[in-house]
C-alpha positions in Angstrom: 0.0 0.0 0.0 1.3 3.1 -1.0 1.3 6.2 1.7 0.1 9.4 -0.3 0.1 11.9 2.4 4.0 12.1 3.0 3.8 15.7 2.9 1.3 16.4 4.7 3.0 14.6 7.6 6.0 16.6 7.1 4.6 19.6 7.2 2.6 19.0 10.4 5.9 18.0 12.2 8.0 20.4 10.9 5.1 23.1 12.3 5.4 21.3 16.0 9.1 21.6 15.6 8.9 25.0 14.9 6.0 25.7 17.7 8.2 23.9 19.8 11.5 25.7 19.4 9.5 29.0 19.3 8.2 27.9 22.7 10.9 27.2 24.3 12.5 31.0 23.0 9.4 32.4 24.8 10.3 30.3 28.0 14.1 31.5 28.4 13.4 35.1 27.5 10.6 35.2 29.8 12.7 33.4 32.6 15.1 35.8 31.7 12.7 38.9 31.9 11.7 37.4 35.3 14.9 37.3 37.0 16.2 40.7 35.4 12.9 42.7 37.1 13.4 41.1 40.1 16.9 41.8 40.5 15.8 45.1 39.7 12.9 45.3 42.4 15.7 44.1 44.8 18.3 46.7 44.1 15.7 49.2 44.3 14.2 48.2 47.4 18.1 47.6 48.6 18.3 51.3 48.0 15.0 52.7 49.5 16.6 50.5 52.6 20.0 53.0 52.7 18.3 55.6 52.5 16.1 55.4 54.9 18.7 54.0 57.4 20.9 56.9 56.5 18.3 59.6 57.7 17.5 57.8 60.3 20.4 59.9 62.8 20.1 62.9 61.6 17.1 64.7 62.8 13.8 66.1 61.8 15.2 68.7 59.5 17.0 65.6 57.2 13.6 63.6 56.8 11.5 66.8 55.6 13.8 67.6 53.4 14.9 64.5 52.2 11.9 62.4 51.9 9.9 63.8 48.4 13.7 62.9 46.8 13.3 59.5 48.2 10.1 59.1 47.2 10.4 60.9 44.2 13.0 57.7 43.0 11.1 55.0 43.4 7.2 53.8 43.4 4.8 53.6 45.9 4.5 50.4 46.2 8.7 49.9 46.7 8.7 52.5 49.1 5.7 51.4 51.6 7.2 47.7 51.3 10.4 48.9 52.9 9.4 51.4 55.1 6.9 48.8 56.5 9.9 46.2 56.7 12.0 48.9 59.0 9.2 49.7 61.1 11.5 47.2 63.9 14.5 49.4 63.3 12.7 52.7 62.7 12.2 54.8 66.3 8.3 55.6 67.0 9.5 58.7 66.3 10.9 58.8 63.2 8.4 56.4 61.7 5.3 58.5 62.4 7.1 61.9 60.8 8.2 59.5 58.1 4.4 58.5 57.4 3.4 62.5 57.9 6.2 63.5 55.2 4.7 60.8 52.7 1.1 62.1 53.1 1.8 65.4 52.3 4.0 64.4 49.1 0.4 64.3 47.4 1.6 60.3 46.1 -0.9 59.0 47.9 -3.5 59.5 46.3 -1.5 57.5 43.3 -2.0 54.6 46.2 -6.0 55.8 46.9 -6.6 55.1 43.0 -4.8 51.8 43.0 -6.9 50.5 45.9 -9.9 51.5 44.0 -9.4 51.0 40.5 -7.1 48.3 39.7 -7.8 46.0 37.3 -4.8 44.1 38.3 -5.5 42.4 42.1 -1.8 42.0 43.4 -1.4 45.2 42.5 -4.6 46.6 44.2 -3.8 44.0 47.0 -0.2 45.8 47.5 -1.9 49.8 47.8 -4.3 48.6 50.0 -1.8 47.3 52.6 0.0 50.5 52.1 -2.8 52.4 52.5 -2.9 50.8 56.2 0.6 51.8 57.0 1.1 55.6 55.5 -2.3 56.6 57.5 -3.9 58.0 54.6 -7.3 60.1 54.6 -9.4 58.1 52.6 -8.1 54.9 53.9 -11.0 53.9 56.1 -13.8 54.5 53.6 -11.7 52.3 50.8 -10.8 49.8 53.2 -14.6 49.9 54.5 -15.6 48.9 50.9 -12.3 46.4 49.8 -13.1 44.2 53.5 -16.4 43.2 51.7 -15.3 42.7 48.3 -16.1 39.1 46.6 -12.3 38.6 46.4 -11.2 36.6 49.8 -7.5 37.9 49.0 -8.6 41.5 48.3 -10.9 40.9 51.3 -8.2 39.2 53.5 -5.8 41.8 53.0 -8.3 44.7 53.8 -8.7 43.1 57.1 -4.9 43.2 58.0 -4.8 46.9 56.5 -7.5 48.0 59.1 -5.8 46.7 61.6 -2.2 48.3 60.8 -4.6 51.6 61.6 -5.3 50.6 65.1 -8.3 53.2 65.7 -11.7 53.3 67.1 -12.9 53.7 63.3 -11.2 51.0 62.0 -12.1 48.8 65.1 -15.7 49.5 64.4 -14.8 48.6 60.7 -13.6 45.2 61.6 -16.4 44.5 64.1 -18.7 44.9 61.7 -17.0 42.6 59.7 -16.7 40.1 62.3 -20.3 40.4 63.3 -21.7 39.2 59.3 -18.6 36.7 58.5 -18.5 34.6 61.8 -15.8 32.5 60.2 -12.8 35.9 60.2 -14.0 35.7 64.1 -10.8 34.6 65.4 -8.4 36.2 62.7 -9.9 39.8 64.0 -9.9 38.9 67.2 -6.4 38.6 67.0 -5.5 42.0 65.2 -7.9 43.8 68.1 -5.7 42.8 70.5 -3.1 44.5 69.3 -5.4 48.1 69.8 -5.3 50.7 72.2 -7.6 50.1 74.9 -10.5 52.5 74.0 -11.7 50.2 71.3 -13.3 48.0 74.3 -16.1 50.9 73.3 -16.8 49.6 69.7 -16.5 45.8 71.4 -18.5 45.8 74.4 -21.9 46.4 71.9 -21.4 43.4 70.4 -22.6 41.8 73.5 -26.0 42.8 72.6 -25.8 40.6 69.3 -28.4 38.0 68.9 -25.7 35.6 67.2 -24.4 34.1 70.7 -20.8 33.6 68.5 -21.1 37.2 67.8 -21.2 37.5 71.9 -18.6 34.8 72.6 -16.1 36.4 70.6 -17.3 39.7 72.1 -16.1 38.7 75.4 -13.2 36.5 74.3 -11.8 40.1 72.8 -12.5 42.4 75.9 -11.0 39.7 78.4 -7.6 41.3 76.5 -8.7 44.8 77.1 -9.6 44.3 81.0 -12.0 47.4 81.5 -13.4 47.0 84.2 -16.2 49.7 83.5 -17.8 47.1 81.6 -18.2 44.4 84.6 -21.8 44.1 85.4 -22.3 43.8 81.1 -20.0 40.7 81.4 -21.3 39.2 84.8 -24.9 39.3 83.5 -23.4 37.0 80.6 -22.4 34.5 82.9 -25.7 33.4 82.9 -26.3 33.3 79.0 -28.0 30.5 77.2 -25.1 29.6 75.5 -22.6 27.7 77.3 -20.0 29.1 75.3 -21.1 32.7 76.3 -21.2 31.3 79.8 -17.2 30.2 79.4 -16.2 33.1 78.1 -17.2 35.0 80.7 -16.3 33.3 83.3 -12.7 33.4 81.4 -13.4 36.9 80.8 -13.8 38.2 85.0 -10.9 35.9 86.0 -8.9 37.8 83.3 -10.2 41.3 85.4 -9.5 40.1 88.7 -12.4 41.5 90.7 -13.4 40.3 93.8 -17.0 41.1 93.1 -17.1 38.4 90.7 -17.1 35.7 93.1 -20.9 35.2 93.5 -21.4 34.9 89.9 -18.4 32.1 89.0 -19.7 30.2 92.1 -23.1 28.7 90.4 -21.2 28.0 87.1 -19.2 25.6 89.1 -22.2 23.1 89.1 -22.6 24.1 85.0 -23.7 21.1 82.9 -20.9 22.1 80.7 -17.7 20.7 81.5 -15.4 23.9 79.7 -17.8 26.1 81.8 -16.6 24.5 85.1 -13.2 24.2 84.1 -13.1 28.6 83.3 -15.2 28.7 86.4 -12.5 27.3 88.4 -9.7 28.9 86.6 -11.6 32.2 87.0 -11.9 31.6 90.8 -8.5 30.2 91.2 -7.4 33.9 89.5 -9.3 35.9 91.7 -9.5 34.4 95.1 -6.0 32.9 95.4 -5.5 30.8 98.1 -8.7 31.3 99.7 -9.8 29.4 96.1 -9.0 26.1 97.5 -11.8 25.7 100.0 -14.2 26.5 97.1 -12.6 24.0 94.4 -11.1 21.3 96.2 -13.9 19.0 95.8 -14.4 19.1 92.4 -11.0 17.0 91.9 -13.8 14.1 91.9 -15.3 15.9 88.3 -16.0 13.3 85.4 -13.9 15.8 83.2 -10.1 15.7 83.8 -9.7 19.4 82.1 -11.6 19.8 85.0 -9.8 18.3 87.3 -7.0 19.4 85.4 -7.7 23.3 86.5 -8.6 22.2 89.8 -4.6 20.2 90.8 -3.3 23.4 89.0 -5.0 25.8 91.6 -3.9 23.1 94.3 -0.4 23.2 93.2 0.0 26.9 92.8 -1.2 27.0 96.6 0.3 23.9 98.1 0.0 24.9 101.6 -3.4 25.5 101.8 -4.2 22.7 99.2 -2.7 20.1 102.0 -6.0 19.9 104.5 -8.4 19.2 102.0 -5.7 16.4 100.4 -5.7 14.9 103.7 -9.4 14.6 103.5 -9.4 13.4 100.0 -6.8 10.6 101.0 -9.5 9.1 103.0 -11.9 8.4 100.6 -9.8 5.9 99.4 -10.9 6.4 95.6 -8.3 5.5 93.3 -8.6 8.0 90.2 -8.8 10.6 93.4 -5.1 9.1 95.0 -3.9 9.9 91.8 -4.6 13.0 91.0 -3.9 13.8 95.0 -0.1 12.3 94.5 0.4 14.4 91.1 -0.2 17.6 93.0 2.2 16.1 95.8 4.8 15.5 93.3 4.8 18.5 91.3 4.6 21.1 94.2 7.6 19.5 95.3 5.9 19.0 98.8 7.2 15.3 98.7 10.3 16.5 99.8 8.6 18.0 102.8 6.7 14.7 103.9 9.9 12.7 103.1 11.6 14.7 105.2 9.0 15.2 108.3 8.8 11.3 108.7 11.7 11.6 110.8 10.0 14.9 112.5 9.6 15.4 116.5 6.6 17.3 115.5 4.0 14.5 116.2 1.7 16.0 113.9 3.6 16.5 111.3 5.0 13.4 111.1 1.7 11.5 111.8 0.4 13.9 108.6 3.4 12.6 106.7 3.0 9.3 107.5 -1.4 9.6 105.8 0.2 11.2 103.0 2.6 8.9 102.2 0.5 6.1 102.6 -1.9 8.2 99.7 0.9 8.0 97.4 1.4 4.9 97.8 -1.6 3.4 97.6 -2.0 5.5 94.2 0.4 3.9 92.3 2.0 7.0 91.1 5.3 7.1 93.2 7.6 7.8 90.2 8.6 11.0 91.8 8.9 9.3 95.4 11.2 6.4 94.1 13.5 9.5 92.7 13.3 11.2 96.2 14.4 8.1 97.8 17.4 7.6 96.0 19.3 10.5 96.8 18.2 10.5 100.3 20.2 9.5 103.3 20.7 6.3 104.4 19.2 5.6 107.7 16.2 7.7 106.8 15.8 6.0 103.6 15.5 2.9 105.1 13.5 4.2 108.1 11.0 5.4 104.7 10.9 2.1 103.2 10.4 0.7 106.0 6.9 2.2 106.0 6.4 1.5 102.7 6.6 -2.5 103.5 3.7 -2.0 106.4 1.6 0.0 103.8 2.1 -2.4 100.6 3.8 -5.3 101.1 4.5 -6.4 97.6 5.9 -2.7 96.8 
């Protein structure tokens, strides 16, 4: 059989050949390109770097007069990246007449148009971060727009913008945010942090929201804040259907400290939530101190062991107080209980103290030793007493284990 389309083949594969070769052209060049630009940004941002560092010692005067030559140079976008990069070797000082010079260079509203009318996102994405840092006028009512844009990059990088501005306005800004896209919650909550105190006025109405993860992370933001004006608001959402709500306040009054708080952690101690009870007794454990103890002691015995958890961590922190109700809790008997009792022992070091009051004239204190002991033995968790015993002296090491054989012979 004869093959009459010889040429045709040819000329099909010498057109992939030539597509080929022309494609690989394109490739290099562009490669090329790629590398040459950014060598480019990076000498250019290497220079806005020197300069800047170079004004840095020489006064107000220098900065006024130097910065529409710096900025003159180079673009926006270059300059803001850099300045924004030496805001860690920048003083306060300088940085915040630095951001006055550049506003009144009239460049930014070069930036304003970018963050509005860009067709090109990275590049609107890079003049709306720069709009956050150089303070400019219209920043808030762009920003305000570019948070709720359909983008989640453009929207993304609004948020971080508004909160490089760290003002009541842009507070509100994010709040608002936070309160119609429940799932930035924790990303704000974050950047609020980071605001002046005064923004606990935007946060605190919030509370009022009847999304009860609007409230929650409310209250999770003003525990940062600790203003104690707003108290009774955050007590009365101790008692809040949500037992989210309810944890986050209790979280929330431990943060504030107040003594006044006390009536309204006690109830949530007996919460059908466990992470309720467990803030509850953190909360109380904050607040009270030692004189937490006699409030908390019992609920060692709780079904949750975050619970019990909070509750050895109070004990350990105040050892000395902790020690009556351990003696009570030794006579129970219940294992889990034992436990729990010899891992407070252990890690408040108090070991050392019974160990060492065996051998005590003090009757009492050495017949205390002796029921504490015996609790740690009977627990099983004695790691920390075996290590106690080796480095102790002889004759009252063997005094020791000699107790230790009446209280478990096999041990």
């Amino acid at each position: 059989m004869y093959d009459y389309h010889t040429n045709l083949v040819w000329a099909i594969d010498s057109m992939l050949l030539a597509v080929s070769a022309v494609s690989a052209v394109v490739i290099v060049v562009y490669s090329a390109l790629g590398k040459i630009i950014s060598l480019r940004r990076a000498r250019k941002l290497t220079a806005i770097r020197a300069n800047l560092q170079n004004l840095v010692p020489t006064g107000k005067g220098t900065i006024e007069n130097s910065c529409p030559i710096v900025t003159k140079t180079f673009t926006n976008e270059q300059f803001f990246y850099v300045a924004k990069q030496m805001e860690s070797v920048l003083s306060g000082e300088f940085g915040q007449r630095l951001k006055i010079c550049l506003a009144s260079s009239g460049k930014i509203k070069d930036i304003e148009n970018v963050a509005i009318r860009s067709r090109d996102k990275w590049k609107r994405i890079e003049a709306i971060i720069s709009l956050g840092y150089a303070d400019s006028p219209l920043a808030l009512d762009i920003l305000k727009k570019s948070v709720l844009d359909r983008d989640p990059d453009i929207s993304y990088f609004s948020i971080l913008a508004l909160g490089q501005i760290r003002s009541s306005p842009s507070a509100k800004i994010l709040l608002d945010f936070l309160a119609g896209h429940i799932d930035s919650s924790n990303r704000i909550a974050t950047l609020l942090e980071k605001f002046p105190s005064s923004v606990a006025e935007e946060v605190i109405r919030l509370t009022e929201s009847q999304n009860e993860l609007v409230r929650f992370w409310a209250i999770k933001i003003l525990s940062k804040f600790k203003q104690v004006q707003y108290v009774e608001k955050i007590e009365s959402l101790a008692v809040d259907q949500s037992a989210d709500v309810r944890a986050a306040s209790c979280e929330c009054l431990g943060e504030m400290g107040l003594g006044r708080s006390k009536d309204v952690i006690l109830p949530r101690l007996k919460d059908e939530a466990w992470f309720v009870r467990m803030h509850a007794v953190r909360a109380l454990s904050r607040i009270l101190g030692p004189e937490s103890i006699s409030e908390i002691a019992g609920m060692i015995k709780d079904d949750s062991w975050l619970v019990r958890d909070s509750v050895k961590s109070a004990m350990i922190e105040n050892i000395n107080e902790s020690i009556p109700y351990i003696e009570r809790l030794a006579d129970g008997g219940e294992l889990k209980v034992l436990k729990d009792c010899a891992e407070v022992l252990e890690d408040s070091n108090y070991l050392d103290i019974i160990l060492k009051d065996i051998s005590s004239v003090d009757t009492d204190a050495k017949k205390r030793a002796v029921k504490l002991l015996n609790a740690v033995v009977k627990s099983g968790a004695h790691l920390g007493l075996e290590a106690i015993l080796a480095g102790m002296e002889e004759n009252l090491r063997k005094d020791v284990l000699g107790l230790i054989s009446d209280m478990d012979k096999v041990l």
